[in-house]
mmJSON file of the N, C-alpha and C atoms, coordinates in Angstrom:
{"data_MODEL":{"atom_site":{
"group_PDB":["ATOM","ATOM","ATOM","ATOM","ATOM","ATOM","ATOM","ATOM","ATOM","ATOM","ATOM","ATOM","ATOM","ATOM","ATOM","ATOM","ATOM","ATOM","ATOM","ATOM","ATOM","ATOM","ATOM","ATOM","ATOM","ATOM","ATOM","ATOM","ATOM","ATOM","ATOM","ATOM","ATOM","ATOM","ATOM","ATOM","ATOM","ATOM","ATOM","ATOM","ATOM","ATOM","ATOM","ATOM","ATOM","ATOM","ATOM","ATOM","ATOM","ATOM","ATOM","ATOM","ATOM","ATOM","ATOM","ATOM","ATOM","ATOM","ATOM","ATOM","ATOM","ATOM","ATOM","ATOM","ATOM","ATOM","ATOM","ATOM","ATOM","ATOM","ATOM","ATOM","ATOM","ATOM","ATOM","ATOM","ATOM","ATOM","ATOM","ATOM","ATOM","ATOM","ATOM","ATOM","ATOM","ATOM","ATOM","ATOM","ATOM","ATOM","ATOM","ATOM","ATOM","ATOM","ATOM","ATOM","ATOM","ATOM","ATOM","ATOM","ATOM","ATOM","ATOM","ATOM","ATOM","ATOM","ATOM","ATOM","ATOM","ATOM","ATOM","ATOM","ATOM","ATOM","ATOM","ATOM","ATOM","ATOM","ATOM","ATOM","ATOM","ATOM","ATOM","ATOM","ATOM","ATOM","ATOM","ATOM","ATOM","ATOM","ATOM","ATOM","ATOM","ATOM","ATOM","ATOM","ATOM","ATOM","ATOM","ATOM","ATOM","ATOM","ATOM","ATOM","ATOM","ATOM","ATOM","ATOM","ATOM","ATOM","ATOM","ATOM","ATOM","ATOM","ATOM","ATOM","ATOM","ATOM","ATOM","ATOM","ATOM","ATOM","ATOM","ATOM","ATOM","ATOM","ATOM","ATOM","ATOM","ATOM","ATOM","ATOM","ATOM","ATOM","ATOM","ATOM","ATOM","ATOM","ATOM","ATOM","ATOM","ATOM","ATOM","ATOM","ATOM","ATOM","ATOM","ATOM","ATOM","ATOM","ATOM","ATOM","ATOM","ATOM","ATOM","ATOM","ATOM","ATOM","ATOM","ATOM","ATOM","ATOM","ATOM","ATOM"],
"id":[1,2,3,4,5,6,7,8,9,10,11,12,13,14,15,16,17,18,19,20,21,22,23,24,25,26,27,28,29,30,31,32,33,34,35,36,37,38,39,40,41,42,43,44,45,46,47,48,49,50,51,52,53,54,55,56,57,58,59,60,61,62,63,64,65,66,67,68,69,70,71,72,73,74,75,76,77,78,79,80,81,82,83,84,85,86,87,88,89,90,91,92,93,94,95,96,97,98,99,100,101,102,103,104,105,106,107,108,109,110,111,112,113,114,115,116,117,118,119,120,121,122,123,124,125,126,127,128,129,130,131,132,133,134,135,136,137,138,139,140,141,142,143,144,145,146,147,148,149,150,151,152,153,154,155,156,157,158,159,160,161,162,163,164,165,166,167,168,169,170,171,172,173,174,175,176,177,178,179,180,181,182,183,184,185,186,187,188,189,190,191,192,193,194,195,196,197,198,199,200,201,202,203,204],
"type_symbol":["N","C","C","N","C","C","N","C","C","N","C","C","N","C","C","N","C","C","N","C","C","N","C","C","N","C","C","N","C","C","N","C","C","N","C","C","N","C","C","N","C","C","N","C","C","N","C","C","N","C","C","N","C","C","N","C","C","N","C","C","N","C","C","N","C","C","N","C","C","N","C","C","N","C","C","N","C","C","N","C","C","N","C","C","N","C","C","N","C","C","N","C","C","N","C","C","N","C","C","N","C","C","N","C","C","N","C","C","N","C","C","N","C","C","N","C","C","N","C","C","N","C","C","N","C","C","N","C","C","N","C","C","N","C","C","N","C","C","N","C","C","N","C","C","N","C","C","N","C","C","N","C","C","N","C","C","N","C","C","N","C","C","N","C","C","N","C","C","N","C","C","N","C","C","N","C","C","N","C","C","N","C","C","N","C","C","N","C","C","N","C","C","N","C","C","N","C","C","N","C","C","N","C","C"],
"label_atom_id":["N","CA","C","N","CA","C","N","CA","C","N","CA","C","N","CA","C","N","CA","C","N","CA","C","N","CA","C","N","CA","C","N","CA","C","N","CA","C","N","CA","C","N","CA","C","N","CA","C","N","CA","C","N","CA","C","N","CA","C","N","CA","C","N","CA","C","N","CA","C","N","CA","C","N","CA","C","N","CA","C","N","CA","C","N","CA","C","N","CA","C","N","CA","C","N","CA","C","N","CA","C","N","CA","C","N","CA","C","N","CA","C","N","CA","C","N","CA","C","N","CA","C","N","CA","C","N","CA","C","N","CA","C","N","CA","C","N","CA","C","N","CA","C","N","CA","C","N","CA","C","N","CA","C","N","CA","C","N","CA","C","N","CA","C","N","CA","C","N","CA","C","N","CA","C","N","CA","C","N","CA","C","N","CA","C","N","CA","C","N","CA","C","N","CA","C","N","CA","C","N","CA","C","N","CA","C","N","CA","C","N","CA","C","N","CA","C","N","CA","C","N","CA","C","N","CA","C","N","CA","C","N","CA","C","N","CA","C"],
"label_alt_id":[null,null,null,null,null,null,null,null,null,null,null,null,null,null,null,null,null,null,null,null,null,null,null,null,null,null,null,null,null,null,null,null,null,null,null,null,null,null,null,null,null,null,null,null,null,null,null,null,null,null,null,null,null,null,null,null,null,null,null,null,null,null,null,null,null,null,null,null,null,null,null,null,null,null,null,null,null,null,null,null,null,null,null,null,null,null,null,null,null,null,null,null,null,null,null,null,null,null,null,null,null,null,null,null,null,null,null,null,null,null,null,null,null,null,null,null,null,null,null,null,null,null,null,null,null,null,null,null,null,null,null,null,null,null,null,null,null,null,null,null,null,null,null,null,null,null,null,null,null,null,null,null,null,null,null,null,null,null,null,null,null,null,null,null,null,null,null,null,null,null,null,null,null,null,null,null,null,null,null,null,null,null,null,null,null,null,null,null,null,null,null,null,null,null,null,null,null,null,null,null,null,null,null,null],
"label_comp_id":["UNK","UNK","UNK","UNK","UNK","UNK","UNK","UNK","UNK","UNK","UNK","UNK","UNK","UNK","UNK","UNK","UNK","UNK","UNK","UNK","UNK","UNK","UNK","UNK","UNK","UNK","UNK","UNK","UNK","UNK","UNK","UNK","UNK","UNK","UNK","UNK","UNK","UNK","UNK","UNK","UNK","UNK","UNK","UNK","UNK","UNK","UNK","UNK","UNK","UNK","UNK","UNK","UNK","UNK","UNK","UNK","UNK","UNK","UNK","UNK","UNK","UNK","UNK","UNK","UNK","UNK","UNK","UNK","UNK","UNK","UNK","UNK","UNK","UNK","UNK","UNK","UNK","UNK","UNK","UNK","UNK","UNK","UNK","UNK","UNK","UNK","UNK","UNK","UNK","UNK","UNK","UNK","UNK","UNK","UNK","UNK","UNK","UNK","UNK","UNK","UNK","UNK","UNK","UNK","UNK","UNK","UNK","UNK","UNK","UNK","UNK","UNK","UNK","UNK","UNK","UNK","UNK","UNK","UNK","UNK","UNK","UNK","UNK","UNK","UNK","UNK","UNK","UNK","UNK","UNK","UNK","UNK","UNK","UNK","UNK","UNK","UNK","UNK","UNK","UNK","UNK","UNK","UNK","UNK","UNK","UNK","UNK","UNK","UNK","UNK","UNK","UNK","UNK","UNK","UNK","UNK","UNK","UNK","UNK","UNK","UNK","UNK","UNK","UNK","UNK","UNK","UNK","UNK","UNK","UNK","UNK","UNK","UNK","UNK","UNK","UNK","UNK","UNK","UNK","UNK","UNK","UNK","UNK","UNK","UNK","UNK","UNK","UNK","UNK","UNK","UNK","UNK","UNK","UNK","UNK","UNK","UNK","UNK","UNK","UNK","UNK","UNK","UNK","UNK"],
"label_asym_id":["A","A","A","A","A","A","A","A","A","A","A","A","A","A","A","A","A","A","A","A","A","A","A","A","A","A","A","A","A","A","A","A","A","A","A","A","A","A","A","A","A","A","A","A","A","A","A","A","A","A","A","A","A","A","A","A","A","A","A","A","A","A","A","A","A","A","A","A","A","A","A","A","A","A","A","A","A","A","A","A","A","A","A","A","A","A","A","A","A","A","A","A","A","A","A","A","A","A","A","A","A","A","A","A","A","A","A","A","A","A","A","A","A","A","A","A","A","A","A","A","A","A","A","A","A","A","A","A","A","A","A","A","A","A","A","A","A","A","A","A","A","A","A","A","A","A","A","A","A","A","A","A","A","A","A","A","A","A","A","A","A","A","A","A","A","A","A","A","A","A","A","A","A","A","A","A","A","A","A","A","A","A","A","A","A","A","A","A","A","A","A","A","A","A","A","A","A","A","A","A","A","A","A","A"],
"label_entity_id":["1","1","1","1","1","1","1","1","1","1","1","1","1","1","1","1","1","1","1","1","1","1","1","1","1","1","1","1","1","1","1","1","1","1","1","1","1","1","1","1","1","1","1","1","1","1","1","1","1","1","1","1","1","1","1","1","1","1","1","1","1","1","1","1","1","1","1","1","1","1","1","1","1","1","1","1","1","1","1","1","1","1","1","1","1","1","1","1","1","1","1","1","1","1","1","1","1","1","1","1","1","1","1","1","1","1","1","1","1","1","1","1","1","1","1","1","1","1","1","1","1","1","1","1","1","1","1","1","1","1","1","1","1","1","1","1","1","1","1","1","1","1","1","1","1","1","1","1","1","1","1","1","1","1","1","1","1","1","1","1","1","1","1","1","1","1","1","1","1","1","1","1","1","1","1","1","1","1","1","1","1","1","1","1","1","1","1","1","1","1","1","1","1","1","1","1","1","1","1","1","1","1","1","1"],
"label_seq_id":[1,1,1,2,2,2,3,3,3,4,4,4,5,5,5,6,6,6,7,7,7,8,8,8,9,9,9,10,10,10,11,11,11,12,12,12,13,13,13,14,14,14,15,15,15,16,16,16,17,17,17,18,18,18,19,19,19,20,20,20,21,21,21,22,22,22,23,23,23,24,24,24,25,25,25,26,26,26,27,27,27,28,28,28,29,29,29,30,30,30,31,31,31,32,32,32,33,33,33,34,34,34,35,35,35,36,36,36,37,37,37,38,38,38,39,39,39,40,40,40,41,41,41,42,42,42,43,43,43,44,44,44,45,45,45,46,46,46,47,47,47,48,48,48,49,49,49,50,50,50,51,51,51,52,52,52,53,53,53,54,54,54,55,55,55,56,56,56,57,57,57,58,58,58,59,59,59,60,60,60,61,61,61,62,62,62,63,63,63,64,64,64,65,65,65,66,66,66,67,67,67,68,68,68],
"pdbx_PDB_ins_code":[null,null,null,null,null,null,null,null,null,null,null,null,null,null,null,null,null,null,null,null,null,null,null,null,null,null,null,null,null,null,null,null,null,null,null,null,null,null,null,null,null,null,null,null,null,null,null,null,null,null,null,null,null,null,null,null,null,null,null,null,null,null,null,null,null,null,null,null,null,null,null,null,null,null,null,null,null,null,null,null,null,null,null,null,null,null,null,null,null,null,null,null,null,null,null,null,null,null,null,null,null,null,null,null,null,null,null,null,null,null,null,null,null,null,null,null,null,null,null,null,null,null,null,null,null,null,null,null,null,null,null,null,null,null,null,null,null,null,null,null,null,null,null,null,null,null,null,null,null,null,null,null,null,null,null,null,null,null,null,null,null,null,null,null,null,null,null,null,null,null,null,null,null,null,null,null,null,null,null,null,null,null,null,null,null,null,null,null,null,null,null,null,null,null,null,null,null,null,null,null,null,null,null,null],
"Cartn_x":[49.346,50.002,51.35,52.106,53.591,53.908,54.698,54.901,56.157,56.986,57.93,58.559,59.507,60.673,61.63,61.987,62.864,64.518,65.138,66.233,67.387,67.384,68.149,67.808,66.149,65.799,65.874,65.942,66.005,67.733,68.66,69.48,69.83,69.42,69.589,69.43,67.554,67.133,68.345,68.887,69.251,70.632,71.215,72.79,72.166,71.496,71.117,70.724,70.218,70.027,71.145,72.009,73.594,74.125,74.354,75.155,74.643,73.074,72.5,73.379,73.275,73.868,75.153,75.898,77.225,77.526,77.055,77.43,76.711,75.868,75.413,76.488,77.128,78.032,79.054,79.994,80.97,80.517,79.224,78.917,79.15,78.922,78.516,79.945,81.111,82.263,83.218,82.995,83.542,83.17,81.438,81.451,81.968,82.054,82.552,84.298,85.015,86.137,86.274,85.578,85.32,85.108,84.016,83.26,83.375,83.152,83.105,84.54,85.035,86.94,87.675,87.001,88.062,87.329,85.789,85.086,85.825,85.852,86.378,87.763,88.389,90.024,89.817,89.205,89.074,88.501,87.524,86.25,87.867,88.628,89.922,90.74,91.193,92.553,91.823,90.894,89.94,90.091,89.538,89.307,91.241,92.156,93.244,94.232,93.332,94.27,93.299,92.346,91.643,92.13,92.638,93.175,94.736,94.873,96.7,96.555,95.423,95.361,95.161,93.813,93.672,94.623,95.806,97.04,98.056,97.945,98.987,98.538,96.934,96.46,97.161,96.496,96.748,97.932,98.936,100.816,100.647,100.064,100.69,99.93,99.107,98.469,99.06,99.712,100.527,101.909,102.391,103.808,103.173,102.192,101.705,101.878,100.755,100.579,102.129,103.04,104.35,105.308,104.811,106.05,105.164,103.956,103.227,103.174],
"Cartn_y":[-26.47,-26.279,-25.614,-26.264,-25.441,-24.953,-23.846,-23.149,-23.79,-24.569,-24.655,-23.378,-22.909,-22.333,-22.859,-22.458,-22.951,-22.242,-23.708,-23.388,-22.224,-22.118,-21.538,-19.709,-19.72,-18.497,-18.009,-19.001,-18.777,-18.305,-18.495,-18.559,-17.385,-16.693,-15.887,-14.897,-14.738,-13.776,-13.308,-14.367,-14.013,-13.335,-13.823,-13.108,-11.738,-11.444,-10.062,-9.191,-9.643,-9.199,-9.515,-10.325,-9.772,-9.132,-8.931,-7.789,-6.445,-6.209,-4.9,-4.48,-5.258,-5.173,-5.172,-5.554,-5.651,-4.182,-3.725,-2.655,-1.342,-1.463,-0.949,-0.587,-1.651,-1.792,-0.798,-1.09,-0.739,1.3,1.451,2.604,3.702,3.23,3.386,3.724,2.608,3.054,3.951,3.739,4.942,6.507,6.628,7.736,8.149,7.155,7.595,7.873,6.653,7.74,9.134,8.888,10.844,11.696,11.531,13.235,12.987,12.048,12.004,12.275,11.268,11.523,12.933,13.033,14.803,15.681,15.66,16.965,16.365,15.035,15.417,15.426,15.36,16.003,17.243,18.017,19.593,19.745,19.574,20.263,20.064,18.738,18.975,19.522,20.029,21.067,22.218,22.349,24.02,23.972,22.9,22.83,23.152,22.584,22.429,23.859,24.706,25.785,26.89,26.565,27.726,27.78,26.19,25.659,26.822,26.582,26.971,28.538,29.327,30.87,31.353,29.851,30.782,30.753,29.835,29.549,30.883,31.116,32.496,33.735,33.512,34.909,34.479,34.02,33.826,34.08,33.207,33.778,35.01,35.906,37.301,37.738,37.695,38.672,38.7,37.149,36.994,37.677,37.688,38.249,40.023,40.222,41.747,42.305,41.726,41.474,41.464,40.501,40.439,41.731,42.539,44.049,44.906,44.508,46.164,45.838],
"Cartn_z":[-29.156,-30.427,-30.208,-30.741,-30.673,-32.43,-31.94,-33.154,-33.073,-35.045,-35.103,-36.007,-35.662,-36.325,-36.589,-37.668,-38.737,-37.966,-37.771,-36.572,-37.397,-38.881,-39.325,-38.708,-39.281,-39.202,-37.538,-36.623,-35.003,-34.692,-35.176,-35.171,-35.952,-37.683,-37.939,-36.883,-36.507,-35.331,-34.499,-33.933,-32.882,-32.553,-34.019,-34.379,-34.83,-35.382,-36.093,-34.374,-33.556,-32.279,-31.162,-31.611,-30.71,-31.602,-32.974,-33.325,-32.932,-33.109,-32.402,-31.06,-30.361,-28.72,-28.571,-29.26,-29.236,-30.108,-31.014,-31.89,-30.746,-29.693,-28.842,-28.01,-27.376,-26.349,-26.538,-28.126,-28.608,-29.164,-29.394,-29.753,-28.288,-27.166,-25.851,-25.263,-25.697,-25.367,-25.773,-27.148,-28.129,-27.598,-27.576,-27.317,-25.619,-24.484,-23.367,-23.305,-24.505,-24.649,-25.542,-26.339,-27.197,-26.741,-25.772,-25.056,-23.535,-22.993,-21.165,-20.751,-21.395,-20.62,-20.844,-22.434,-22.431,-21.442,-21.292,-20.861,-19.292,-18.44,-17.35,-17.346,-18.0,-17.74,-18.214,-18.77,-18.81,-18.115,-17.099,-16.152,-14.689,-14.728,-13.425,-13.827,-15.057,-15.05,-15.143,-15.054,-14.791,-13.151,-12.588,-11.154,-10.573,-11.451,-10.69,-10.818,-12.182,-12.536,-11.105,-10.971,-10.032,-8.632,-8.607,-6.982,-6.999,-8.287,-8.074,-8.022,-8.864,-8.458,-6.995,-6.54,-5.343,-4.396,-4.621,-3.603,-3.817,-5.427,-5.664,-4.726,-4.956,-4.25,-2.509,-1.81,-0.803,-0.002,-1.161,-1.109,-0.895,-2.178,-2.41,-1.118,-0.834,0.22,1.57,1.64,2.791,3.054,1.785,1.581,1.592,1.546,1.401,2.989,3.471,4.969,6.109,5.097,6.607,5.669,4.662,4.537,5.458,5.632,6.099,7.543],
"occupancy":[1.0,1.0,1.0,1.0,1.0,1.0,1.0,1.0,1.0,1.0,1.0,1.0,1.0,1.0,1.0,1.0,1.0,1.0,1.0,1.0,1.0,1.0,1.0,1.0,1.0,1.0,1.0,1.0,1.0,1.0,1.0,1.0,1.0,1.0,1.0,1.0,1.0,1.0,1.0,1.0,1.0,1.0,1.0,1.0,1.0,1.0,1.0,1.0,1.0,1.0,1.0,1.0,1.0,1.0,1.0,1.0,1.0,1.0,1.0,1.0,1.0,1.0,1.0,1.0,1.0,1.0,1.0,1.0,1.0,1.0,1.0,1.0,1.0,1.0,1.0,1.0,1.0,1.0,1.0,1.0,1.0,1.0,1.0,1.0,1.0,1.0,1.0,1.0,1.0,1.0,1.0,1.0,1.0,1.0,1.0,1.0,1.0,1.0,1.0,1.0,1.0,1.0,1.0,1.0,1.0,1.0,1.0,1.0,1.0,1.0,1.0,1.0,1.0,1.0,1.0,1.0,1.0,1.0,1.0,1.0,1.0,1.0,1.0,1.0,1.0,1.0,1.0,1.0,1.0,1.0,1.0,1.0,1.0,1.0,1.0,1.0,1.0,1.0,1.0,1.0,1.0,1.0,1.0,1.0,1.0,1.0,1.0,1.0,1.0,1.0,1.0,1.0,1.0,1.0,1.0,1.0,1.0,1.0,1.0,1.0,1.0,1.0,1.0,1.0,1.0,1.0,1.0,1.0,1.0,1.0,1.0,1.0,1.0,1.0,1.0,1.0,1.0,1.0,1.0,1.0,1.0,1.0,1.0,1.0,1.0,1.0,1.0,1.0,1.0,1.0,1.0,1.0,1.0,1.0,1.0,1.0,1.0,1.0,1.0,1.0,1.0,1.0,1.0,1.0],
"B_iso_or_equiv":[0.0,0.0,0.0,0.0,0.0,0.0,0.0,0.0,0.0,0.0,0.0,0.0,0.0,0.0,0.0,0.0,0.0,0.0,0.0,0.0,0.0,0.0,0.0,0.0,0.0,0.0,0.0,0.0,0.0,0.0,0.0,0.0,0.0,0.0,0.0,0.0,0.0,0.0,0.0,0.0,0.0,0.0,0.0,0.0,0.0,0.0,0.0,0.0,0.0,0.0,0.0,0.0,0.0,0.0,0.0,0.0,0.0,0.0,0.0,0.0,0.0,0.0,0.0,0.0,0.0,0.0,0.0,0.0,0.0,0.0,0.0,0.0,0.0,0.0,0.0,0.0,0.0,0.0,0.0,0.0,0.0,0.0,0.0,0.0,0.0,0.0,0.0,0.0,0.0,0.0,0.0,0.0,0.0,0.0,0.0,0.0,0.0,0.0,0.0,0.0,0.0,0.0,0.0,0.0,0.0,0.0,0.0,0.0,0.0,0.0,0.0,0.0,0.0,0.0,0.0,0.0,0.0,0.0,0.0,0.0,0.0,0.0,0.0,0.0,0.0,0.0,0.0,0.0,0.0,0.0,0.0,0.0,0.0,0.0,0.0,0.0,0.0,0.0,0.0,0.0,0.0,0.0,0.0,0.0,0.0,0.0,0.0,0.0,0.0,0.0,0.0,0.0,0.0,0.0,0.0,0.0,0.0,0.0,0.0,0.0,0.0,0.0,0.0,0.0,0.0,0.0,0.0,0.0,0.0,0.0,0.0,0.0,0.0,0.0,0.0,0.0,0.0,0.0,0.0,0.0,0.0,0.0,0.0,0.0,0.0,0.0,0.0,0.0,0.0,0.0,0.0,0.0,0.0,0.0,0.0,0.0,0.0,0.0,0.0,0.0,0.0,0.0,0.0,0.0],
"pdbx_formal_charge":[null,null,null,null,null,null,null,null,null,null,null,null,null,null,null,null,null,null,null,null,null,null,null,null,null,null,null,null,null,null,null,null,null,null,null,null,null,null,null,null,null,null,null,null,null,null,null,null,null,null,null,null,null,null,null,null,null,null,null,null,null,null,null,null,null,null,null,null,null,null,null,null,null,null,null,null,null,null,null,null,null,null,null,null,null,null,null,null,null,null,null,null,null,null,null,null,null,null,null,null,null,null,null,null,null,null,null,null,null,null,null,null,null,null,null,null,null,null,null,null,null,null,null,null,null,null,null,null,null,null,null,null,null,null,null,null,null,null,null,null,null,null,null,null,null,null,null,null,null,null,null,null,null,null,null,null,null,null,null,null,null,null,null,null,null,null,null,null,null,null,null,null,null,null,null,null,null,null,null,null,null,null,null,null,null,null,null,null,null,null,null,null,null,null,null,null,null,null,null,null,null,null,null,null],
"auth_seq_id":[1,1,1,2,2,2,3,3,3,4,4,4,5,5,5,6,6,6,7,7,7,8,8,8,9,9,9,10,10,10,11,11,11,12,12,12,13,13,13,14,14,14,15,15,15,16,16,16,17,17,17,18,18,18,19,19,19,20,20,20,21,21,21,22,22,22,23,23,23,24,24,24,25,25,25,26,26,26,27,27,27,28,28,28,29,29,29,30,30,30,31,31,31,32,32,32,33,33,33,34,34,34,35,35,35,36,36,36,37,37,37,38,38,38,39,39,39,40,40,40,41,41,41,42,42,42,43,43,43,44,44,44,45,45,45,46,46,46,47,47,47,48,48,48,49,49,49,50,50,50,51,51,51,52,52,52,53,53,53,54,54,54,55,55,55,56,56,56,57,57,57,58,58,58,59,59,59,60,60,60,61,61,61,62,62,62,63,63,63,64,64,64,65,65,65,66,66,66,67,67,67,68,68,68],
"auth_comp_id":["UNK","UNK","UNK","UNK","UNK","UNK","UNK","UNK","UNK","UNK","UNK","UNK","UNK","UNK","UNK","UNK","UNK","UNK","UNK","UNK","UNK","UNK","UNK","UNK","UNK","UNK","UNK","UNK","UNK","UNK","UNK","UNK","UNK","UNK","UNK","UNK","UNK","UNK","UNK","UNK","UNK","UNK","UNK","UNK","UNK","UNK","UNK","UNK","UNK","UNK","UNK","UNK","UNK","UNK","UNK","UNK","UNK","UNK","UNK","UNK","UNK","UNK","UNK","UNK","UNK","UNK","UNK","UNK","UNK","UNK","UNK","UNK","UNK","UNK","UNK","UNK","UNK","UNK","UNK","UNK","UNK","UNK","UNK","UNK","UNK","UNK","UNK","UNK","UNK","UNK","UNK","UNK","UNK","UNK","UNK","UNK","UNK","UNK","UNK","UNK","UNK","UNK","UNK","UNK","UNK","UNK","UNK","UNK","UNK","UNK","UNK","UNK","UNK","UNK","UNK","UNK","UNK","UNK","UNK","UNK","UNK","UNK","UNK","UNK","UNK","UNK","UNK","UNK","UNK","UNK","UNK","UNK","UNK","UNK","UNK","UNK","UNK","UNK","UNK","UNK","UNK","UNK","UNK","UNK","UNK","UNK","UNK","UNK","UNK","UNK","UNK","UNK","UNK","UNK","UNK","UNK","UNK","UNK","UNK","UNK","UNK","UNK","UNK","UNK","UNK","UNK","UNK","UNK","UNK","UNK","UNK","UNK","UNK","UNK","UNK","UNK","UNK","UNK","UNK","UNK","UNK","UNK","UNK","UNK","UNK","UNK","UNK","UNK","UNK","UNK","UNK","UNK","UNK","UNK","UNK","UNK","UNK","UNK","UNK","UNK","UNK","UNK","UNK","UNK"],
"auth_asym_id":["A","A","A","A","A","A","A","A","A","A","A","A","A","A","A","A","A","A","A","A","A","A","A","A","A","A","A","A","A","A","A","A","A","A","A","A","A","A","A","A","A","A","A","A","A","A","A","A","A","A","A","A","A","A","A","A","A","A","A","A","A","A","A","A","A","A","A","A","A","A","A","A","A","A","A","A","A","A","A","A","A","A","A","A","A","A","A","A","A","A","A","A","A","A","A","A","A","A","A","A","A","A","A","A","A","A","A","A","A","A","A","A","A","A","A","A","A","A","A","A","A","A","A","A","A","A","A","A","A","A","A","A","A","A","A","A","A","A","A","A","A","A","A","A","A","A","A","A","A","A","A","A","A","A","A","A","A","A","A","A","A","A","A","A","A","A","A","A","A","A","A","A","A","A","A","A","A","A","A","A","A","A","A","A","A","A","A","A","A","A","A","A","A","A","A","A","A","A","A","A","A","A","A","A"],
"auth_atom_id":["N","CA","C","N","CA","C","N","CA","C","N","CA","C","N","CA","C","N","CA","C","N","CA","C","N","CA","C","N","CA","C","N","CA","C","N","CA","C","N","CA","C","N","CA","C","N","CA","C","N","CA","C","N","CA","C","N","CA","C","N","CA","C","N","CA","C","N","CA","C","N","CA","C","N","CA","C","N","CA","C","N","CA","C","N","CA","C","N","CA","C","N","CA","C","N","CA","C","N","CA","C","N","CA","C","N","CA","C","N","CA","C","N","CA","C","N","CA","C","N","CA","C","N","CA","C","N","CA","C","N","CA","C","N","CA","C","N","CA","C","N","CA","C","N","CA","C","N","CA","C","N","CA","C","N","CA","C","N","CA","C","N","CA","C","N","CA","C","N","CA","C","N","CA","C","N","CA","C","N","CA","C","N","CA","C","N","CA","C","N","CA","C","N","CA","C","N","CA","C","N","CA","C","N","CA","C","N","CA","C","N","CA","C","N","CA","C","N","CA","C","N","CA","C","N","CA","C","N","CA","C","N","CA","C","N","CA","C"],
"pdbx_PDB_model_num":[1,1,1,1,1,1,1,1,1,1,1,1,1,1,1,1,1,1,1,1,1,1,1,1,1,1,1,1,1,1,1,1,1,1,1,1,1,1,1,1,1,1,1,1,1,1,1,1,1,1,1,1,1,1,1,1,1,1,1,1,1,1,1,1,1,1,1,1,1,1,1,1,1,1,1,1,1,1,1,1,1,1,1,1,1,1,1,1,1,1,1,1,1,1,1,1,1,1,1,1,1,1,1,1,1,1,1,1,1,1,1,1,1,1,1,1,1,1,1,1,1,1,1,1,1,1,1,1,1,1,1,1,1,1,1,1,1,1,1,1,1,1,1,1,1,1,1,1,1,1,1,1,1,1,1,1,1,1,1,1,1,1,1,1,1,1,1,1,1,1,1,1,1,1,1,1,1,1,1,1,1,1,1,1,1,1,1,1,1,1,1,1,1,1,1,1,1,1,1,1,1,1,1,1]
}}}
């Protein structure tokens, strides 16, 4: 026995289940540009402002080091 479906309603199905996935896709990207991209360009200008202190320290201690 084969089940027929009604090609309209097979066809409804199946658009109502790519818009799910597609509104998936697009939900998925939105939020990776909203929250992922800012938190990692703030998590590297944290990383890049700590790089640049510990270089100041280092300077100063050096310039400390060649008066004494």
């Amino acid at each position: 026995m084969t089940a027929d479906v009604d090609p309209a309603l097979y066809v409804g199905g199946v658009t109502l289940l790519f818009f799910f996935w597609v509104y998936g896709i697009v939900a998925f990207v939105r939020d990776v540009r909203r929250r992922l991209i800012p938190t990692v360009r703030q998590f590297w200008r944290g990383r890049q402002r700590l790089r640049e202190q510990a270089q100041k320290e280092r300077e100063r201690e050096e310039r400390e080091r060649q008066l004494y």
